[in-house]
C-alpha positions as CSV (number, residue, x, y, z in Angstrom):
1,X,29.8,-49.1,39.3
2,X,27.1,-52.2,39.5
3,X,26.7,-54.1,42.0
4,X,29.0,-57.7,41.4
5,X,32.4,-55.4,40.1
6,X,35.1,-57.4,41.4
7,X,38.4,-55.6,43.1
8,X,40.3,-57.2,40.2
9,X,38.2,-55.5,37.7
10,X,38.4,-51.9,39.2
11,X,42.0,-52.2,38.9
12,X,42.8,-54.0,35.8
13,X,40.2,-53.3,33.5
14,X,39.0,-49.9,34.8
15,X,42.8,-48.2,35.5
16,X,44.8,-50.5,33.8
17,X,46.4,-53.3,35.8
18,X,48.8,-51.9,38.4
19,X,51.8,-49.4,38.1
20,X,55.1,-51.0,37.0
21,X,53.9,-54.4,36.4
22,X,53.8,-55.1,40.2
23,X,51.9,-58.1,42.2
24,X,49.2,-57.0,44.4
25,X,49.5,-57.9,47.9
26,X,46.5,-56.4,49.3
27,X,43.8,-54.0,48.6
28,X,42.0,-51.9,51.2
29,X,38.9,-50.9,50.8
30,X,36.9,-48.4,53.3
31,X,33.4,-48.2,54.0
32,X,30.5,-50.6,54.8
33,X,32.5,-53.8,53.6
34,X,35.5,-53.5,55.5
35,X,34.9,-55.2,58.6
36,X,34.3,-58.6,56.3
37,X,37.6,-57.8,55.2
38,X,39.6,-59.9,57.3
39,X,37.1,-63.0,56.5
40,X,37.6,-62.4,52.8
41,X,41.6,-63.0,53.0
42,X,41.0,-65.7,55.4
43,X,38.9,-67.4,52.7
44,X,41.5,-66.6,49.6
45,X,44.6,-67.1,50.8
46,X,44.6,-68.5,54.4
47,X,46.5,-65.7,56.4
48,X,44.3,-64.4,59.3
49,X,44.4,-60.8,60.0
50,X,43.3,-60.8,63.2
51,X,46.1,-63.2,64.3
52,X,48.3,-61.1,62.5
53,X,47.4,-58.2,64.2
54,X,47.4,-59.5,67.6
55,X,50.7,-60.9,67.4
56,X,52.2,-57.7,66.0
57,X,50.2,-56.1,69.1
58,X,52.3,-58.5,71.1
59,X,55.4,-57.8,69.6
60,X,56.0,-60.3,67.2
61,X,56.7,-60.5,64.1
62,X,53.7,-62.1,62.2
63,X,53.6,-64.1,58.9
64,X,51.9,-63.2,56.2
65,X,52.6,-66.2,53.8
66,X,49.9,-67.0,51.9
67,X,48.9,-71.2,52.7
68,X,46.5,-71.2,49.5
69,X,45.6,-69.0,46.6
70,X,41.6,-68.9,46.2
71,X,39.3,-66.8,45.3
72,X,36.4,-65.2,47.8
73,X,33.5,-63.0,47.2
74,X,30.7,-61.4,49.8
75,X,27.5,-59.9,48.7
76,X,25.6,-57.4,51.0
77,X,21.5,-58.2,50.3
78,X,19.3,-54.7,50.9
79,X,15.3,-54.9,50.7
80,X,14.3,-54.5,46.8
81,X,11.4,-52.7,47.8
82,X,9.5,-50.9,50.9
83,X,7.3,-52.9,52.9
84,X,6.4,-55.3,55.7
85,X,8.8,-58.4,56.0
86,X,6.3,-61.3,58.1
87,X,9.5,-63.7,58.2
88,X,13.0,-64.2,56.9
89,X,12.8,-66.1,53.8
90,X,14.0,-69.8,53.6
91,X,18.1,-70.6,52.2
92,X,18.9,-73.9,53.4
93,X,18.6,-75.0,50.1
94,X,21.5,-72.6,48.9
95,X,24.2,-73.5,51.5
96,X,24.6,-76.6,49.1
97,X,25.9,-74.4,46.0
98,X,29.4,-74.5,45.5
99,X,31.6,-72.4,47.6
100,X,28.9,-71.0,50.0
101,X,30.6,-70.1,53.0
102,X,27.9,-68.4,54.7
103,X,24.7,-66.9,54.5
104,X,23.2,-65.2,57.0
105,X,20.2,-63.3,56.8
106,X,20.3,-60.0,59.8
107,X,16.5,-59.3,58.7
108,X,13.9,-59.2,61.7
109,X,10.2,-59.6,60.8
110,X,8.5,-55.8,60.6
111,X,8.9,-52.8,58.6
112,X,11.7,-52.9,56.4
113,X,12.4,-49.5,53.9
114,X,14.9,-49.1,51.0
115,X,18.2,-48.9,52.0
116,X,19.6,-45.3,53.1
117,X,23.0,-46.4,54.5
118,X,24.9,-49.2,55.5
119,X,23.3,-50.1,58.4
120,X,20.1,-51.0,56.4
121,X,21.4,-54.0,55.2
122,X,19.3,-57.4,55.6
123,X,22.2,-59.3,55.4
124,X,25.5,-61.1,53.2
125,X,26.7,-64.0,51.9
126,X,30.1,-65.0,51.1
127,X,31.5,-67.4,48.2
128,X,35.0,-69.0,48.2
129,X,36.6,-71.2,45.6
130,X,39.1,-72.1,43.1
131,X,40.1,-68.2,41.1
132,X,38.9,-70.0,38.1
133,X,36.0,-71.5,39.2
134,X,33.2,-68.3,39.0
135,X,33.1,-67.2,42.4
136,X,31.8,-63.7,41.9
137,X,29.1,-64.5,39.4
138,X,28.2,-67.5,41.8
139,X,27.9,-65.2,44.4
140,X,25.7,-62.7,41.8
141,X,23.0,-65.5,41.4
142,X,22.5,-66.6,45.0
143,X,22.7,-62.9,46.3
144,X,19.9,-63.0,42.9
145,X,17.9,-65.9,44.4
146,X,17.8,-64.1,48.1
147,X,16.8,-61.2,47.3
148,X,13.5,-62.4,45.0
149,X,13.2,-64.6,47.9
150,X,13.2,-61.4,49.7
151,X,10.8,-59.8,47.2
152,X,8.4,-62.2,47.7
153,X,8.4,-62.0,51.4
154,X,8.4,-58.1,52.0
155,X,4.6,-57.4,51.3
């Protein structure tokens, strides 16, 4: 798979929508993304996991209504090559694009390699927005911008 493949495209275009014609309520995913999981429904449908699961810690019985229905994307940024990184580039200038939630850039000035696991990432940025309105190819061009931004800077 490429990198920008949305959840809704694995399952519908890729296996074929979902068995018996049913709604999706959720989808898990494991691995290096799942800790922004909980942000990511936050964003597209305004239930908050964490509340939820503390309150069914607590013994309560949380709700899971859904208080909007948006879309909301996050894009992991690696090093596109080996080198030296002297600073952090500059992105100021992209929290103004439509639907930027955050960007935050995890990269410390010094040697920086390609990436080998999950742990050499050099940061993310996540998108929210209307389901119409683009989010994930929004969030393919500024995770595009950072990382020639990045280019530039790793020497």
């Amino acid at each position: 798979m490429p990198l920008g493949v949305t959840l809704r495209d694995i399952v519908f275009d890729l296996c074929g929508g979902v068995f018996g014609g049913k709604a999706i309520k959720a989808v898990q995913t494991g691995g290096p993304s799942g800790g922004m999981i909980p942000e990511l429904v936050r964003l597209a449908t305004g239930i908050d996991l964490i509340d939820v699961y503390l309150r069914a810690l607590a013994g309560e019985t949380p709700t899971l209504a859904a208080t909007q229905e948006r879309a909301a994307s996050i894009r992991f940024l690696v090093a596109p090559h080996a080198g030296i990184l002297d600073a952090p580039p500059h992105y100021d200038d992209l929290l103004a694009v439509s639907g930027v939630e955050c960007i935050q850039l995890t990269a410390k000035p010094g040697s920086v390699s390609l990436p080998r696991s999950a742990y050499d990432r050099l940061g993310f940025l996540i998108l929210s927005g209307d389901p119409a309105s683009g989010v994930p190819e929004r969030a393919n061009e500024v995770a595009g911008i950072l990382t020639e931004r990045l280019r530039a800077a790793i020497v």
